[in-house]
N, C-alpha and C positions, 0 to 999 in steps of 0.2 A: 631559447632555453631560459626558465624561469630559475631562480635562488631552489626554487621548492623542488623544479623536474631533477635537478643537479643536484641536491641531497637525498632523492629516493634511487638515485642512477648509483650513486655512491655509497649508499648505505650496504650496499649487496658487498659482501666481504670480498666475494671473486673479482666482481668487477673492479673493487678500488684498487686492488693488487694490480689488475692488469691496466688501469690507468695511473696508477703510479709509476709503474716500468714505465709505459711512456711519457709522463713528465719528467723522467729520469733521462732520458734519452732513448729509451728503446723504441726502433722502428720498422721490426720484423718478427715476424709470429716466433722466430727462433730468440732474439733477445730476449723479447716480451716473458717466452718460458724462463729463462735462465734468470732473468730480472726477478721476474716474482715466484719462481720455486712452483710455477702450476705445471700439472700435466696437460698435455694439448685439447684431450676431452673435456678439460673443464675451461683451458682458455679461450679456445675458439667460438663458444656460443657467448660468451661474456663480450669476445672484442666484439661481436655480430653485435649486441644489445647497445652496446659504445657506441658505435658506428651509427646504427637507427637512432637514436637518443639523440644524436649532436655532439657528443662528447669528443669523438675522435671523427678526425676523417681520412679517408681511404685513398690510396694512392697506387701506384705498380708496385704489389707485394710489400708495400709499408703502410703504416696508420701514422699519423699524428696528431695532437692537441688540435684542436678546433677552437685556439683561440681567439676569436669571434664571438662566437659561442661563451665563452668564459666571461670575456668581455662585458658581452650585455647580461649576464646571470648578473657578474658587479656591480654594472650600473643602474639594472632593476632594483639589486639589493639596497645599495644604498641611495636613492631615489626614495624605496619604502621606509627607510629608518629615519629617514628627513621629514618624509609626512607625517611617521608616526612623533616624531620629536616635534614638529610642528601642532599636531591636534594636543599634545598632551602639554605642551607650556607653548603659547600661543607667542607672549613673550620674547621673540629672539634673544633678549641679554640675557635669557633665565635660562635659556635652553641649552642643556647638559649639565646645569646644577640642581636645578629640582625637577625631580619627577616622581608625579603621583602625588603630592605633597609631603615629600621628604627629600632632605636637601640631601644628594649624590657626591657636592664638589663646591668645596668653596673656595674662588679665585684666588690664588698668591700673590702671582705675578703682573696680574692686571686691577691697578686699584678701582678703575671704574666699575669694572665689572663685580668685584668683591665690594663695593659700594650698592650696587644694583640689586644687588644677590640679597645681603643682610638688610638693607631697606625693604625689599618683599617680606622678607620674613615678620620684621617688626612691625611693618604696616598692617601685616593679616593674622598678624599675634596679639596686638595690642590697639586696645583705644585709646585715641587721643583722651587726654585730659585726666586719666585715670591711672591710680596708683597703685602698685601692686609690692605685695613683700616677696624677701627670696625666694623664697619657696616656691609660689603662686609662678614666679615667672622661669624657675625652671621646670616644673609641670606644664605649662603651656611649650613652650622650646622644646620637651621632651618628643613630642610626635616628628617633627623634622628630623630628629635625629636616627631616628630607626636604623640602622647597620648603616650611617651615613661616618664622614670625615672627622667630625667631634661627637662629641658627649654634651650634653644641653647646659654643664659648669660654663662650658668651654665656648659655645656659643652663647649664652649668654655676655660671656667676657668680653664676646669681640664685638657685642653689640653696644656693649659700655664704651669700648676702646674707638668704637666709630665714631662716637658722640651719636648715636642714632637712643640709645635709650638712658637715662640720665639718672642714677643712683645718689640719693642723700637721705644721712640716718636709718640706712637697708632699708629704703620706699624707693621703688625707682619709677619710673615713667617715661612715655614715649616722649622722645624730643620733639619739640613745635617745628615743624613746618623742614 
């Protein structure tokens, strides 16, 4: 059972009703109705489709979860979302703060990692040795910020506050090294 087979199995409004009764506890064609309010002709080709599917499995006059089945849908699923975070910030200490190139999360509670984070930013924002006025460097900050955690004032700020970019007379510039 694929993330994908288990969202087309569940999309079917009948069938989620009668696999919700049984995540519910219901374990007989008679719960299953009274669980989700179906009539038998519409529940019994729905549990039949469950059963073929993987979803449920069958027993002497009860169904239950097949989870096995649930199981490995999870650990495909998240399996895929790790490769996908993988191909898209190659990075591990970047990964879950930038994606796509817009920062998503900027660390709190782990300095290193909020260290890691604003150092990409300003490494791939800014050239060495070159100065820049306000303005200039919240238009460049502005792309990361796309429906992200700050506002480009804001990251700016915390880039001053890391000592990562260095502001005098409103010129600021990246910090050496």
């Amino acid at each position: 059972m694929t993330p994908d087979q288990l969202a087309i199995q569940l999309a079917d409004p009948i069938q989620r009703r009668v696999f919700a009764a049984v995540a519910l506890g219901a374990t007989t064609s008679t719960e299953i109705l009274t669980a989700s309010a179906l009539t038998a002709p519409d529940a019994a080709p729905a549990i039949g489709r469950l059963v073929r599917a993987g979803l449920l499995v069958q027993g002497r006059g009860t169904v239950a979860l097949n989870e096995d089945a649930l199981t490995a849908a999870a650990d495909t699923a998240t399996r895929r979302l790790a490769d996908e975070a993988a191909s898209d910030q190659p990075d591990p200490r970047l990964r879950g703060h930038i994606r796509g190139g817009t920062l998503v999360d900027l660390p709190e509670e782990d300095p290193e990692a909020r260290r890691a984070v604003l150092g990409h930013l300003a490494a791939t924002t800014f050239a060495p040795g070159d100065e820049y006025d306000e303005r200039t460097v919240t238009t460049r900050l502005q792309p990361w910020c796309e429906d992200g955690p700050l506002d480009a004032v804001s990251l700016r700020r915390a880039l001053v506050d890391a000592g990562l970019l260095t502001r005098e007379s409103g010129r600021y510039r990246l910090t050496a090294g």
